[in-house]
N, C-alpha and C positions, 0 to 999 in steps of 0.2 A: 504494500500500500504506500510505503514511503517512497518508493523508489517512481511511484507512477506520480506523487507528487512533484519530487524533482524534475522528473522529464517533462510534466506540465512546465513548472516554472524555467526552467531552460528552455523550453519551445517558446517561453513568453518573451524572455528577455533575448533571445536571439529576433525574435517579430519587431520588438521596440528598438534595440538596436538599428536594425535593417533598414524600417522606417524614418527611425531619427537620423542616421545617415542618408539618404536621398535628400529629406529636409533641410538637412544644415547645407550640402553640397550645393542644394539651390539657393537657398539667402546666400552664402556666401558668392556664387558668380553675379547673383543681382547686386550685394552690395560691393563687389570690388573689382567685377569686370570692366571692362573698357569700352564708356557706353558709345553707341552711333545712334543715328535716326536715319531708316530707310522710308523711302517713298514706298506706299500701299499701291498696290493695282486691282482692278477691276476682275473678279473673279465669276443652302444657307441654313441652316439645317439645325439638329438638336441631338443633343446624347444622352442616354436614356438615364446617366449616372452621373453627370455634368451640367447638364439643362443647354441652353442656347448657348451657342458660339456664330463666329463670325469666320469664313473662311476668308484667308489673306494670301494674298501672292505679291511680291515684289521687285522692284526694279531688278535687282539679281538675281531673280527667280529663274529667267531666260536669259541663258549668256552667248554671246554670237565668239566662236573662238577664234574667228579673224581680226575681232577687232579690241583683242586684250592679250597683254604679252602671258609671260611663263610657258604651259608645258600645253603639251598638245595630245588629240586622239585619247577623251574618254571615254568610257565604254558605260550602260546601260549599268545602272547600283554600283560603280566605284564612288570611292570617296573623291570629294573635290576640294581644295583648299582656295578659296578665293578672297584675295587682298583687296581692300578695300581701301576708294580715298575721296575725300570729300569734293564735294560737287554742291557750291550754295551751301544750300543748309540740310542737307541726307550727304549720304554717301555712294557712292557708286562702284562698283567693280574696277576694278586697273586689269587683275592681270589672274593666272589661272593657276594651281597647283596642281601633283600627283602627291606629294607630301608637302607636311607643315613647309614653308619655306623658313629659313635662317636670318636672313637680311630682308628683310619685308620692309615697306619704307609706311607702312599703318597697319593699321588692325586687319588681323587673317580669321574669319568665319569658315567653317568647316560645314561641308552640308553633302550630299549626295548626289548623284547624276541619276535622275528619272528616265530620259529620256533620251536620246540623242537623232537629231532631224536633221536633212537639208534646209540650209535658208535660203534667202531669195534668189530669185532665176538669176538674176541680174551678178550676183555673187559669184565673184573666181574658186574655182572649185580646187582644191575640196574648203567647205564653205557649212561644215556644222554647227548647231546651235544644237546647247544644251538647256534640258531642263533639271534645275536644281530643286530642291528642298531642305530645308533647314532645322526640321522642328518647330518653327515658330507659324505655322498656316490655319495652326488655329485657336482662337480666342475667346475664351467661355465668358457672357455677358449674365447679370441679372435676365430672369426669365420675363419677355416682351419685349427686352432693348435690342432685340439683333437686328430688328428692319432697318431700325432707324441709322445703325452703320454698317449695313449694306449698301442704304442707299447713299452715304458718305464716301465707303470703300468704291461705289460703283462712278460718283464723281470725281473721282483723285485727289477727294479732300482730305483725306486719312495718310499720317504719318504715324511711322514705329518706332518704339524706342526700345533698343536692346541693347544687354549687357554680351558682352564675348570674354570668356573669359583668354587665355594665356594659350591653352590648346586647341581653341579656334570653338570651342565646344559656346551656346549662345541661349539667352533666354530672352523671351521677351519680359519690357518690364513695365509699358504703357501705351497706349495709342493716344496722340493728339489731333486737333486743327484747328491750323492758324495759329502754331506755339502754344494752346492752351487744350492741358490734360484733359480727355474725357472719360477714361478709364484706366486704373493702375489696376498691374496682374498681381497675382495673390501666389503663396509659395506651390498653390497644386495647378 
């Protein structure tokens, strides 16, 4: 009987651990990653354990790999390392990874190749564009607010604000417009 108590309580505190660990890893990149602001794109739906979100796509989302230096020919679910540099007031892509780069002249966001296409006819071939993702595509609102920045997102009035940490790893940590918050993300 003792014995099934301790394995109870070791199953506990291995679940609390496990959990407290994801937690802290995330406050910690919210609060000391290296924040940028991307421009939103026009991309709406509900989880069934989350409520409303908002799906987001961004200016990085789609990256044409003629027209940004680094590495070339990714392939469909590699990873991609894309450095980032400011453009106004967001950020924009410069240039491309197959690993972290060393000398990066800004912040490097780590994200995934979905996709990879021909771009336009008019394009010197070979002439791919990729589709990235990031982890940041979806954003859990109060239950009823998601029309309302859809219909924002579907204007190009919504900016993002995310933290990246050191290993390119990234969280989002508010959407704005016109420089004024209208939603901060929460640690889940």
């Amino acid at each position: 009987m003792k014995a099934s108590r301790y394995g109870f309580l070791l199953a506990f505190i291995v679940q609390a651990a496990l959990l407290s660990w994801l937690v802290a890893g995330r406050a910690m990149l919210l609060a000391n990653g290296e924040e940028v602001t991307l421009a939103v794109r026009p991309v709406d739906p509900r989880d069934l354990l989350r409520g409303d979100y908002v799906i987001l796509s961004y200016q990085i989302s789609t990256l044409d790999q003629n027209s940004l230096g680094g590495d070339r020919d990714f392939t469909a679910d590699e990873p991609i390392y894309v450095t980032l540099a400011p453009q106004g007031d967001v950020w924009v892509a410069s240039a491309i990874h197959k690993t972290m780069p060393r000398d990066a002249k800004g912040p490097v966001i780590r994200g995934t190749v979905g996709r990879v296409t021909a771009a336009a006819a008019n394009c010197p071939a070979p002439c791919p564009q990729y589709g990235v993702t990031y982890g940041l595509e979806k954003f859990f609102v109060p239950e009823g607010e998601g029309r309302a920045l859809e219909q924002l997102r579907n204007e190009e009035k919504l900016t993002a604000d995310v933290a990246i940490g050191r290993d390119g790893v990234s969280a989002l940590k508010r959407l704005q417009m016109n420089g004024q918050v209208l939603y901060e993300a929460g640690l889940f």
